[in-house]
C-alpha positions, 0 to 999 in steps of 0.5 A: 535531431542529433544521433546521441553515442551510447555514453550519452544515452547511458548518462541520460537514462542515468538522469531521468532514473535519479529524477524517477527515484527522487520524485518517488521518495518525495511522495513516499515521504508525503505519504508518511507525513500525511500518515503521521498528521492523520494518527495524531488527529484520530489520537488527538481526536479519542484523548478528547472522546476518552475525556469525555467518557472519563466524565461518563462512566457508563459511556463508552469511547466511540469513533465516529466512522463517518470521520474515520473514512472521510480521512482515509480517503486521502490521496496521501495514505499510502496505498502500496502493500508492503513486501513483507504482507504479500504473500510469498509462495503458493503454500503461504497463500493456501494455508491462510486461504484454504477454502476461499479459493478454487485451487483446481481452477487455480492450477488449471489457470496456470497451466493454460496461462503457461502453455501460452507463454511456453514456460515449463 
């Protein structure tokens, strides 16, 4: 096996990066594709219903669960929390969740876990 020079290792590095980000732009962009073909199905889907319910006056438009999980449940929907929904600092989190989480227990989590990796 040939020793590589750092310039070829940072030219390698360089290509299986540009690889990396390609390959995940291509799913990204699956994903958005698979996205926009299912909104049109379940809109195309509830123009039908509305139709039918438009002839029926008394019957309401109803989504049929059983369809509506089967196609979410596609390895196309984006699964990735966007950057903007997470929340960003504790305080957000406490006040969208006041009582759900044990926040003594939270701090006490913290502190052990920051005492293991002596961090102020």
């Amino acid at each position: 096996m040939a020793i590589r020079t750092q310039e070829s290792l940072e030219k390698l590095f360089e290509a299986s990066r540009l690889r990396s980000l390609k390959r995940r732009q291509q799913e990204q962009l699956k994903y958005k594709k698979a996205q926009e073909s299912i909104k049109k199905a379940l809109a195309k889907q509830q123009s039908k219903e509305q139709k039918k319910s438009s002839q029926n006056d008394w019957k309401q438009p109803q989504i049929e669960l059983s369809r509506t999980i089967h196609i979410y449940n596609v390895k196309y929907i984006e699964r990735f929390a966007d950057v903007d929904d997470l929340y960003q600092t504790r305080e957000e989190l406490e006040d969208a969740m006041p009582n759900n989480i044990n926040w003594r227990l939270w701090d006490a989590l913290v502190n052990k876990t920051r005492k293991e990796l002596n961090i102020k």
